[in-house]
Backbone bond lengths (Angstrom), bond angles and torsions (degrees), N, CA, C in turn:
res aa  C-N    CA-C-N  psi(-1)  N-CA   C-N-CA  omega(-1)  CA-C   N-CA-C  phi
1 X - - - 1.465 - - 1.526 111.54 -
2 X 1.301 114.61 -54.01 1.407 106.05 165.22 1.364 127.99 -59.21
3 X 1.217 134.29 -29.62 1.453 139.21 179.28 1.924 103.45 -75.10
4 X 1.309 88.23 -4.08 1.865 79.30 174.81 0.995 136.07 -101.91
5 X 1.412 131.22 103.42 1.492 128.98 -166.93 1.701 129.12 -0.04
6 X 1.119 104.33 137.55 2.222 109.68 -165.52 1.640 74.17 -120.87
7 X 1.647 80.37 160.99 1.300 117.48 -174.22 1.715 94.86 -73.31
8 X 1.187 141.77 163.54 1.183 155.71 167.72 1.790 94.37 -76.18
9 X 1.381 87.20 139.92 1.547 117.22 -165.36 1.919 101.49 -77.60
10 X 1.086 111.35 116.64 1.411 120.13 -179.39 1.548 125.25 -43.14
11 X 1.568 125.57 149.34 1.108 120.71 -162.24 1.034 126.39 -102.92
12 X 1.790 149.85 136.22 1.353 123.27 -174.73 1.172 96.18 -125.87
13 X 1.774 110.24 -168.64 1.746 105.01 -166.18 1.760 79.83 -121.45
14 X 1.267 110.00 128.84 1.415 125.89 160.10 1.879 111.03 -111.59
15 X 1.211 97.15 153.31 1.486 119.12 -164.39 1.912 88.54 -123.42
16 X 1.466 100.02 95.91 1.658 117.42 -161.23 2.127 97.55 -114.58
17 X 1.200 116.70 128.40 1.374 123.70 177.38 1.388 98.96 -61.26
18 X 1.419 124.24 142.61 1.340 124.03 -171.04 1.918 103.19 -169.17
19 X 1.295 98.94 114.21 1.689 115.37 -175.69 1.701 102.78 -34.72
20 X 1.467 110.23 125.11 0.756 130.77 165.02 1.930 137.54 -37.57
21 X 1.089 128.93 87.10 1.508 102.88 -170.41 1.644 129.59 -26.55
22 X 1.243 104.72 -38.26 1.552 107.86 -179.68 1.681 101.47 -62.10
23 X 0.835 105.58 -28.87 1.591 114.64 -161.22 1.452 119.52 77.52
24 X 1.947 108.35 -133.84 1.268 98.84 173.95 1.358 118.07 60.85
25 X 1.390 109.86 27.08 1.585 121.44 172.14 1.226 129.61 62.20
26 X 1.319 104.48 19.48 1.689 109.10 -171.65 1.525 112.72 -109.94
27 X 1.200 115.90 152.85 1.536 117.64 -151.59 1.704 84.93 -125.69
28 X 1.545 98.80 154.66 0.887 124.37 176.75 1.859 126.42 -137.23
29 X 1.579 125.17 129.66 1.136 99.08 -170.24 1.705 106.62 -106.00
30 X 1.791 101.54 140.91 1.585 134.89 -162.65 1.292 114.94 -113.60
31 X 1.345 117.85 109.99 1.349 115.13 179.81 1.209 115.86 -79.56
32 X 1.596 112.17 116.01 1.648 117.96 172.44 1.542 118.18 -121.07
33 X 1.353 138.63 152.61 1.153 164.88 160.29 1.573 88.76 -40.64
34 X 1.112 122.33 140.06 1.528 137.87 138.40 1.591 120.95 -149.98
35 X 1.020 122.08 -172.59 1.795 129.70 -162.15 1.336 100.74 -104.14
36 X 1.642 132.20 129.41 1.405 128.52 171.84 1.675 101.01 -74.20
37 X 1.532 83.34 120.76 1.835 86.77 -177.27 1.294 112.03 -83.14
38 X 1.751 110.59 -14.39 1.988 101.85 158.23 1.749 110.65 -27.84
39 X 1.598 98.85 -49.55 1.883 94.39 -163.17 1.034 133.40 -74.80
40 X 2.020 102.33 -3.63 1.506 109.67 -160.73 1.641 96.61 -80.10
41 X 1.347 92.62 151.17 1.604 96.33 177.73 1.632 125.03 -84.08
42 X 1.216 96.12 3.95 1.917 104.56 150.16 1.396 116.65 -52.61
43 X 1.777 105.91 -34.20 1.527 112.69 -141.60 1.807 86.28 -103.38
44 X 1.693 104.42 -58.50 1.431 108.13 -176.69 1.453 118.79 -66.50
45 X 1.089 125.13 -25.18 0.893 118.75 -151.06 1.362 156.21 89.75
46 X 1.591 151.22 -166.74 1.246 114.67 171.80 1.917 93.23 -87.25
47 X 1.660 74.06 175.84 1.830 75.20 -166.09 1.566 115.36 -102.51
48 X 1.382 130.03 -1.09 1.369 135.20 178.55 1.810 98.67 -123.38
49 X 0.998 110.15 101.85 1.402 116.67 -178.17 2.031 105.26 -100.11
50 X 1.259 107.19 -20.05 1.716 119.74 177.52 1.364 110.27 -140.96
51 X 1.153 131.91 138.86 1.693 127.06 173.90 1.712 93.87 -142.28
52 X 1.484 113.34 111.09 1.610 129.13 179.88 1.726 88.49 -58.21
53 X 0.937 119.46 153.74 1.800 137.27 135.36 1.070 109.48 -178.82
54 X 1.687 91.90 144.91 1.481 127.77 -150.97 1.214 95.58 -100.32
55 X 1.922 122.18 175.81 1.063 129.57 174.01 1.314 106.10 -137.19
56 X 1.839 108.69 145.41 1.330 122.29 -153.60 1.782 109.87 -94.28
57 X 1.241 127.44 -128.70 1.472 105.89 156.86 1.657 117.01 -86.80
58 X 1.164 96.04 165.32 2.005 76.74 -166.94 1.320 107.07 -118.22
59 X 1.275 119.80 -175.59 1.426 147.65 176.39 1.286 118.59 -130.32
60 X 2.014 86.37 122.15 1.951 95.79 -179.08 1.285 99.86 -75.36
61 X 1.302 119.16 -178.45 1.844 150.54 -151.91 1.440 103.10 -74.98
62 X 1.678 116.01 -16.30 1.682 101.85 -165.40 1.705 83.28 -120.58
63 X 1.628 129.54 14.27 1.684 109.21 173.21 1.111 90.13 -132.55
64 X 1.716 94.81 168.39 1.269 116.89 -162.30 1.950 108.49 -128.58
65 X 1.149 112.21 178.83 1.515 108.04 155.17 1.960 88.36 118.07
66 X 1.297 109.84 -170.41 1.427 136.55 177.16 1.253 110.63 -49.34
67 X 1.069 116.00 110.22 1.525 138.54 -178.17 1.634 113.72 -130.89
68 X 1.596 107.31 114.71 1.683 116.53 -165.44 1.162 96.55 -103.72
69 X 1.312 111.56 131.10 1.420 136.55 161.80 1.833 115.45 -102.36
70 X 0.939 112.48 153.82 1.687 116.10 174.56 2.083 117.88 -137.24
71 X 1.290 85.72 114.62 1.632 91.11 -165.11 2.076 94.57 -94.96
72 X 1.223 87.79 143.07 1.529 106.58 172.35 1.651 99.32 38.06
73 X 1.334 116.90 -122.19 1.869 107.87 -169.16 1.307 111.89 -66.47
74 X 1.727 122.88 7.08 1.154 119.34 -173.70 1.605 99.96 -69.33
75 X 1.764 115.82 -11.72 1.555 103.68 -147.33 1.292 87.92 -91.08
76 X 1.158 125.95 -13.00 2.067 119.81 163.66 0.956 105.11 -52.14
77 X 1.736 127.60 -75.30 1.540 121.56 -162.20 1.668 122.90 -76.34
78 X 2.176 105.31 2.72 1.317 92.76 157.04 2.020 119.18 -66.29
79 X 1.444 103.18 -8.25 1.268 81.95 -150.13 1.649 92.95 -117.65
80 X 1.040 113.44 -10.17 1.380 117.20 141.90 1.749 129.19 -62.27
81 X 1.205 128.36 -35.31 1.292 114.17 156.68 1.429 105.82 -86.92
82 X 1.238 139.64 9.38 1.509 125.32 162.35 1.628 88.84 -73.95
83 X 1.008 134.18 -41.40 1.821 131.82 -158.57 1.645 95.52 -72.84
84 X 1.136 112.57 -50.12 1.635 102.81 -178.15 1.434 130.77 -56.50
85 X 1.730 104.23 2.68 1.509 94.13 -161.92 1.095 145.58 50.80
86 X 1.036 141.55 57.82 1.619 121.76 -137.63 1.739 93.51 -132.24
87 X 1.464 137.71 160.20 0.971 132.57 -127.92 1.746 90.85 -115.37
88 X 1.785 124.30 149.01 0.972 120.35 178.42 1.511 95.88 -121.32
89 X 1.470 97.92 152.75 2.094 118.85 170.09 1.112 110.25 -92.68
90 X 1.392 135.98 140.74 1.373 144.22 158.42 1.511 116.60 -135.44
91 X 1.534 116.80 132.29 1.129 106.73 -176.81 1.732 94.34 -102.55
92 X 1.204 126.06 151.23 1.095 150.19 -139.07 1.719 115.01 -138.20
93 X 1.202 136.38 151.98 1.489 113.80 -153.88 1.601 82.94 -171.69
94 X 1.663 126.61 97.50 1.615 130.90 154.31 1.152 124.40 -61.90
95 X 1.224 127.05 171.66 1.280 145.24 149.86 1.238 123.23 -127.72
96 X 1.576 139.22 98.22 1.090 106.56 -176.46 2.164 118.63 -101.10
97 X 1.028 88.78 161.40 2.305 98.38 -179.56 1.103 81.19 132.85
98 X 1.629 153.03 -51.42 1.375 97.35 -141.29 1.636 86.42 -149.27
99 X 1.463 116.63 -175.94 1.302 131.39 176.41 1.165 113.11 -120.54
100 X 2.028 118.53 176.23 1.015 108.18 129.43 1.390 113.79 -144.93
101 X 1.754 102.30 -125.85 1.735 78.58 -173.77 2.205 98.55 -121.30
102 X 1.408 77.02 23.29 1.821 79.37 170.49 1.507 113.72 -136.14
103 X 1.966 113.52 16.15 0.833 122.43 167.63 1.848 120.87 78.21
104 X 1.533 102.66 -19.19 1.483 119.41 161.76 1.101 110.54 -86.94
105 X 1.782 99.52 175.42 1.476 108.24 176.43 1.366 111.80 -91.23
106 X 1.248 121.42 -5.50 1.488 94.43 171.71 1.969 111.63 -115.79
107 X 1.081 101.91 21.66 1.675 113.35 165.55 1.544 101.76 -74.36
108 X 1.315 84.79 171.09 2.163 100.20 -159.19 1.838 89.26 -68.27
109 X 1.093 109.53 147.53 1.818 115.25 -169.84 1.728 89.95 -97.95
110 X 1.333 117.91 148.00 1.283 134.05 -160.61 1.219 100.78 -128.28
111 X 1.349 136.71 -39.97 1.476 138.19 -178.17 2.062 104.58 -179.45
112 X 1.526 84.24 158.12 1.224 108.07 -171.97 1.378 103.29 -112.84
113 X 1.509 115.32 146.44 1.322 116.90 174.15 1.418 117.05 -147.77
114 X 1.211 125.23 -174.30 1.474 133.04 -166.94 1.707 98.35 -101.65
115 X 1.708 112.82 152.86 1.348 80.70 173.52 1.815 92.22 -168.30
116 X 1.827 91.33 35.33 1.408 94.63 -179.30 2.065 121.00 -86.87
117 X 1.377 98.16 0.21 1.200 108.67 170.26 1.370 142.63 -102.41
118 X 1.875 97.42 22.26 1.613 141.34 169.89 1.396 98.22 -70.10
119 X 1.619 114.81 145.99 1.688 101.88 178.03 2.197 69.12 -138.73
120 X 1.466 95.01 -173.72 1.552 109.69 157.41 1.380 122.49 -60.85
121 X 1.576 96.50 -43.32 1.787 111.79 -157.53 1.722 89.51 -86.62
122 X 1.024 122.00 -6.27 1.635 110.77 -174.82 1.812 93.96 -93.23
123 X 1.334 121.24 -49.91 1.212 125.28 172.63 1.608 118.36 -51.32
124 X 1.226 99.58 -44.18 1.810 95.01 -174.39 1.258 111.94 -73.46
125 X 1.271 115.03 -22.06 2.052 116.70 166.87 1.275 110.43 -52.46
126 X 1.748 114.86 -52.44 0.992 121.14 178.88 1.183 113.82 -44.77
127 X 1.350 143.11 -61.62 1.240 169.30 -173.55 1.400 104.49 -45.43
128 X 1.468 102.44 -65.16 1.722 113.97 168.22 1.733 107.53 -34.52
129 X 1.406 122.27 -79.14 1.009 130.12 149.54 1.327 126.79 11.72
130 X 1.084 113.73 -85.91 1.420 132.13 144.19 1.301 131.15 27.29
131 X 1.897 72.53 -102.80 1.703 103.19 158.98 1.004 131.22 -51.03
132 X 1.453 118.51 -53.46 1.303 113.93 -169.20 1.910 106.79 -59.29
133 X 1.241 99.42 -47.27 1.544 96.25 -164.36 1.786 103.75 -49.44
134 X 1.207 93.41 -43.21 2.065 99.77 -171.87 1.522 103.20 -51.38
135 X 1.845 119.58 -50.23 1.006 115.59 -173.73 1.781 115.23 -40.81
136 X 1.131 107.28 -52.89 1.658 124.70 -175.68 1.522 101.62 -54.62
137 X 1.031 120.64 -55.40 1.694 120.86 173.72 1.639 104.37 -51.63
138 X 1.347 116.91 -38.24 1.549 115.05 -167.62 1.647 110.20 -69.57
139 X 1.561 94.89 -46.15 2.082 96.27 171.26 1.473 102.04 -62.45
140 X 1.168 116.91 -41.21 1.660 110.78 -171.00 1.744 126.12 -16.87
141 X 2.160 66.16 -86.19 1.607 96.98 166.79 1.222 145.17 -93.28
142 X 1.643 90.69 33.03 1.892 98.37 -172.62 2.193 92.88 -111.55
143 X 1.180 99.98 8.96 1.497 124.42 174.41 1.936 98.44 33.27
144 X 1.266 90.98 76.07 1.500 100.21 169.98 1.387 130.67 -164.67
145 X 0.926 102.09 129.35 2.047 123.23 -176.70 1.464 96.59 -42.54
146 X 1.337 113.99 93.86 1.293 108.49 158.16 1.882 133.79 -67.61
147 X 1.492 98.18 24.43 1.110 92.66 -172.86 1.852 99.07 -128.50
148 X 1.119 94.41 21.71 1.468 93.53 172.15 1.773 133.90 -132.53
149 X 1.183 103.73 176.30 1.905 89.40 -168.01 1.479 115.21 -50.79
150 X 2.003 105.68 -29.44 1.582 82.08 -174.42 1.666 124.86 -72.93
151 X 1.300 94.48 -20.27 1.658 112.87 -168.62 1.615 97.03 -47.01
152 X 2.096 110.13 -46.55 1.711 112.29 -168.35 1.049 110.13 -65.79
153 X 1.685 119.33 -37.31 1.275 130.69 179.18 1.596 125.65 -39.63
154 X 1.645 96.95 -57.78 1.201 121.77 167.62 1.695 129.21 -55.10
155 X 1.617 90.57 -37.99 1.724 91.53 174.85 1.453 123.60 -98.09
156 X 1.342 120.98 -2.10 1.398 134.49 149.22 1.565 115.93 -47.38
157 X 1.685 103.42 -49.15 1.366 102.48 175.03 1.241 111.46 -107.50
158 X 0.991 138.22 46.67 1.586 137.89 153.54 1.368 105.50 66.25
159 X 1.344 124.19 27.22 1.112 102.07 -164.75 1.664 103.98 -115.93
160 X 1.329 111.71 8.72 1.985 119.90 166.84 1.386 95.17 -43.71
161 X 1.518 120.44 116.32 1.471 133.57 159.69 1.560 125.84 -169.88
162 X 1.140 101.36 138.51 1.881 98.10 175.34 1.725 115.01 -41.36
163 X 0.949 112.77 117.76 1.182 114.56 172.46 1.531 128.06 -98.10
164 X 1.585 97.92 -9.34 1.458 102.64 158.57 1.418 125.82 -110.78
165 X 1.265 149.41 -129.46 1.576 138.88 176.96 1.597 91.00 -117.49
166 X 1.389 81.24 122.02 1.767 96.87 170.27 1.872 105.20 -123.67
167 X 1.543 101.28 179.91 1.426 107.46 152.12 0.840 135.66 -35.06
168 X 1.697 149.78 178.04 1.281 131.68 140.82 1.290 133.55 -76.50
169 X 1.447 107.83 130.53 1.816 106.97 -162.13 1.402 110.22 -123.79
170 X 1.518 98.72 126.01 1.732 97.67 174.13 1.371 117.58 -83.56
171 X 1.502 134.01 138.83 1.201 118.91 -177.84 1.706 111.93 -112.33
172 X 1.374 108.69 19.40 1.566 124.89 -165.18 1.413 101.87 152.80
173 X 1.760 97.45 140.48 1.324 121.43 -160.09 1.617 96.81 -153.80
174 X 1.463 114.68 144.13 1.647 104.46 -165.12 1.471 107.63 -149.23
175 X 1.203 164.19 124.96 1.348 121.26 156.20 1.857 139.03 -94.25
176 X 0.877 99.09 114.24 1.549 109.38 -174.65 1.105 111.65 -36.50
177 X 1.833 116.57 -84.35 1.593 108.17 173.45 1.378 108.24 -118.13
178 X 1.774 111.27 171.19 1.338 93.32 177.70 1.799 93.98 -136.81
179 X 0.773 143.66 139.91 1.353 149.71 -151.91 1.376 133.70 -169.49
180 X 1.869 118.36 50.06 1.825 112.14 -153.57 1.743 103.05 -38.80
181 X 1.220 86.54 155.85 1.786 134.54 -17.87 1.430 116.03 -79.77
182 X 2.016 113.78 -10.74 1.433 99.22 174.21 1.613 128.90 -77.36
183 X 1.347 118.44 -174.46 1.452 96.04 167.37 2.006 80.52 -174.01
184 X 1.425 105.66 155.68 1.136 118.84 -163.41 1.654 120.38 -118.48
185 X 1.295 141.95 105.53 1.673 127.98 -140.76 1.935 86.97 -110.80
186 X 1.334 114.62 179.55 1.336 106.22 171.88 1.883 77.52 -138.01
187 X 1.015 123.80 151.01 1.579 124.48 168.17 1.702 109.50 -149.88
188 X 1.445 99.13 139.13 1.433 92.50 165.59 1.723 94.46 -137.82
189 X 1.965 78.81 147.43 1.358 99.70 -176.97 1.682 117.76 -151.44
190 X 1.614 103.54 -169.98 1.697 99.32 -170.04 1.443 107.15 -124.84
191 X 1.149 122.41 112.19 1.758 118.76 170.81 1.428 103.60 66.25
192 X 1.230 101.85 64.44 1.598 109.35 177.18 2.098 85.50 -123.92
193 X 1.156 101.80 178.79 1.731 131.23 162.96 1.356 102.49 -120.30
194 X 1.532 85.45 173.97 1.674 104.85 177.92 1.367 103.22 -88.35
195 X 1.111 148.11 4.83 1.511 142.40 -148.19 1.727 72.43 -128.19
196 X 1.325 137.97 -82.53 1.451 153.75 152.11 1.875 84.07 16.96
197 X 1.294 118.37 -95.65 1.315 104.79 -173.77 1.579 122.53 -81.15
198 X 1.351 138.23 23.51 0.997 134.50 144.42 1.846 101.12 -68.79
199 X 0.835 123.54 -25.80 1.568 112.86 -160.50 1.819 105.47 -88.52
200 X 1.642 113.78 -16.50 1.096 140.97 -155.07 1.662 91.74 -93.03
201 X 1.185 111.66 -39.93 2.029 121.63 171.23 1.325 78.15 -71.50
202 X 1.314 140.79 -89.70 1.220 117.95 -138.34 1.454 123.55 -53.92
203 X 1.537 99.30 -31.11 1.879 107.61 -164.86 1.824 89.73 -71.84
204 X 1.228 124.91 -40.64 1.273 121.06 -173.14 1.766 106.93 -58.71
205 X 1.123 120.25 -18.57 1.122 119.52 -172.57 1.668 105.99 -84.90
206 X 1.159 85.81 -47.45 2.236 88.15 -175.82 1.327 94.07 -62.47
207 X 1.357 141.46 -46.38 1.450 131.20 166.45 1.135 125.30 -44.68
208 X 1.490 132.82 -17.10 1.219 112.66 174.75 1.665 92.27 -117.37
209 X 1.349 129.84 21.84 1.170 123.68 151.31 1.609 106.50 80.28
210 X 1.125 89.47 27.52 1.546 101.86 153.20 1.306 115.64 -141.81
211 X 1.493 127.75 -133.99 1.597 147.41 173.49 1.366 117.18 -148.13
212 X 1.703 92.49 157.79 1.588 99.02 -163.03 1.347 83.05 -155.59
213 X 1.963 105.31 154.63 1.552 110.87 144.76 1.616 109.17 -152.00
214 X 1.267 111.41 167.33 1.324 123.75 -167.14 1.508 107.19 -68.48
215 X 1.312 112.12 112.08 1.946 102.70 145.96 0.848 124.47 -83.91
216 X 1.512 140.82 -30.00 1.647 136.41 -170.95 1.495 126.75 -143.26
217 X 1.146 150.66 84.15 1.158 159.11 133.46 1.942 113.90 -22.53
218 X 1.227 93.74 120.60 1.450 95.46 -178.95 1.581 107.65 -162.29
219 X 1.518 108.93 115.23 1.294 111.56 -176.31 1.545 107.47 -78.91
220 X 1.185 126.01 136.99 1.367 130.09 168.07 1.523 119.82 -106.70
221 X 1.290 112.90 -7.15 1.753 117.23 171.07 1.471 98.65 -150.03
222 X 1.245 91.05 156.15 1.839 109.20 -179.08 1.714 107.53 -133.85
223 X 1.178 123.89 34.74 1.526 135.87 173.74 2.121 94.79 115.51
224 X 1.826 90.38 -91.65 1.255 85.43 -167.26 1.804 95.61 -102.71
225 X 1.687 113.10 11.70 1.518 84.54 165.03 1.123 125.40 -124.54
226 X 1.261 131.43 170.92 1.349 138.67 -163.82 1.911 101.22 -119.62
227 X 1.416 97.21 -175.41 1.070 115.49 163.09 1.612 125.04 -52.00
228 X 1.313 92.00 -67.85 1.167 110.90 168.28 1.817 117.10 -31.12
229 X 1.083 106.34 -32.95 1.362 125.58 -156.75 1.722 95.29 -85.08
230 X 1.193 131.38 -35.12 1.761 146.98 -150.00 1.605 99.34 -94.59
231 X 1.365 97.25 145.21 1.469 95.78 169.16 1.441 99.33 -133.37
232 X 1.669 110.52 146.78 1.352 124.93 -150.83 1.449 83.41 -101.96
233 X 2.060 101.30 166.37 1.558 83.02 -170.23 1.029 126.49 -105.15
234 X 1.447 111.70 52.13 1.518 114.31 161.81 1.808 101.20 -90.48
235 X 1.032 120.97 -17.19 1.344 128.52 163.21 1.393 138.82 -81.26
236 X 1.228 106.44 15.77 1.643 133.45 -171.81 1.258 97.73 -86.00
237 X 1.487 135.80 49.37 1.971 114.99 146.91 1.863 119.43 -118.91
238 X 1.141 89.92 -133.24 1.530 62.29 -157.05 2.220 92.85 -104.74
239 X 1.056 113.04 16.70 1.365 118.78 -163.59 1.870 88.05 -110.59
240 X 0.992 145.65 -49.92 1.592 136.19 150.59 1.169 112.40 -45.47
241 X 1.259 128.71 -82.85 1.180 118.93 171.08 1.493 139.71 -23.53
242 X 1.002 114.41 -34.86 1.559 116.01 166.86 1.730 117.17 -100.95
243 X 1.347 105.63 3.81 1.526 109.40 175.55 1.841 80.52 -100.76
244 X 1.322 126.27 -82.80 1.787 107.14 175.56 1.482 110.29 -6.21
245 X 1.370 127.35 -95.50 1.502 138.23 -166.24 1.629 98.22 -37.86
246 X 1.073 127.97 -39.34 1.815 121.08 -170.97 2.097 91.78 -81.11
247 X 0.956 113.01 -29.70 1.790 102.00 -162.08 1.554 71.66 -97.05
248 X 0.909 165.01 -7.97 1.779 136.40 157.74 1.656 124.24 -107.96
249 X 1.361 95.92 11.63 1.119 88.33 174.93 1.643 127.63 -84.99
250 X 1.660 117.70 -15.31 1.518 93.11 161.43 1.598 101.03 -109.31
251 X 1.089 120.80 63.71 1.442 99.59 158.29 1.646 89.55 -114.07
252 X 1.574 127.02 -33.86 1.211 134.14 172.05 0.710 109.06 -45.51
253 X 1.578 132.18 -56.50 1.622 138.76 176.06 1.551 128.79 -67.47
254 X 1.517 108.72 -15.83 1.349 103.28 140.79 1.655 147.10 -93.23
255 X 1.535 100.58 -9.75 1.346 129.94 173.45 1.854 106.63 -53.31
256 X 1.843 86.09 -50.89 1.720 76.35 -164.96 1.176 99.29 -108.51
257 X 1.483 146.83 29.64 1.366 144.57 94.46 1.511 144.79 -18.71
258 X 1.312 114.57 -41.31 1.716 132.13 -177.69 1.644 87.07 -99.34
259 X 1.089 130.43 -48.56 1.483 127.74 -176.71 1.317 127.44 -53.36
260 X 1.807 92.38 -67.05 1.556 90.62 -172.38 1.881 106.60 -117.58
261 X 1.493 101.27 8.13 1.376 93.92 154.18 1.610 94.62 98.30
């Protein structure tokens, strides 16, 4: 920010001694334009000496994907879409035979297992499963009469969700590919961790009566952003970055509008 071009330093009218046309050594005073050197940055200095930014929901050391940051007033509307709840994507990546004891693949391995009598259709029950149970947690704690106009209101617009701090809740669970022994889930959910669904490969695994652990965690949405939305860091200066913040800034601004009003 400092290395990036400043506006030209403002102009005032000085009344400067200046040789006379007649000459003959006589001075005359000439009103000229010059620069208030209060502004020059000889005088001020550099001009960002602190820059606040906040952090959005985060990502431990072994996942990857969309990670929101909030610079200067951004750190209001981090914490305004923390209030909306709003639902995150992760694509998700099994293994199944074996375990361990951190539920990844490269945690200490605990046992090996068989796991050639896995099909798709045995997994996607599981999955079914799943869902359904999360759904029931989702009416729970989204504390609302499902039998009334606001409840339709609400589920027209997607907007059925805990609005206070709950468990972690899946609200959809899918599987992408399935391929022994890997297989690939897409899930979206609310106030979960990455460790939260590493444990979710594993539990899926004792359900189908074998073992599993996570290789890859990867968020693909962060409420209203996407991929699309992230800049990788060869794109880290300050000329992306402020073209990002202008292309998200009203979807943010309508996000926490319909939400929180």
């Amino acid at each position: 920010l400092n290395a990036a071009p400043r506006r030209a330093p403002r102009q005032q009218i000085r009344f400067l001694p200046t040789p006379a046309p007649s000459g003959g050594g006589a001075l005359e005073l000439v009103p000229t334009r010059v620069p208030v050197l209060a502004e020059h940055p000889l005088v001020q200095g550099p001009r960002f000496r602190r820059l606040k930014i906040g952090v959005g929901h985060r990502l431990d050391v072994k996942a990857s994907g969309v990670f929101v940051l909030g610079i200067g007033h951004g750190n209001k509307l981090l914490t305004d879409l923390y209030n909306c709840h709003l639902t995150k994507v992760y694509t998700v990546v099994g293994l199944f035979g074996k375990a361990t004891d951190d539920f990844s693949d490269t945690g200490k391995l605990i046992e090996k297992t068989t796991f050639d009598h896995i099909t798709r259709e045995k997994l996607e029950r599981i999955l079914a499963v799943i869902q359904g149970t999360n759904h029931k947690a989702l009416l729970m704690y989204s504390n609302i009469d499902m039998q009334t106009q606001e409840a339709y209101e609400l589920a027209v617009k997607g907007l059925i969700r805990p609005m206070d701090k709950s468990p972690p809740i899946i609200t959809a669970i899918r599987c992408l590919q399935f391929a022994l022994p890997e297989f690939q889930l897409e899930i979206h959910c609310l106030h979960e961790t990455q460790q939260y669904l590493r444990k979710i490969v594993h539990e899926i695994g004792l359900e189908l009566k074998s073992s599993a652990v996570c290789t890859q965690v990867r968020r693909t949405r962060d409420g209203v952003f996407t991929l699309d939305d992230a800049l990788p860091r060869t794109q880290w200066d300050l000329r992306s970055i402020r073209d990002a913040i202008r292309n998200c800034q009203l979807k943010v601004e309508t996000e926490i509008e319909k939400t929180l009003g």
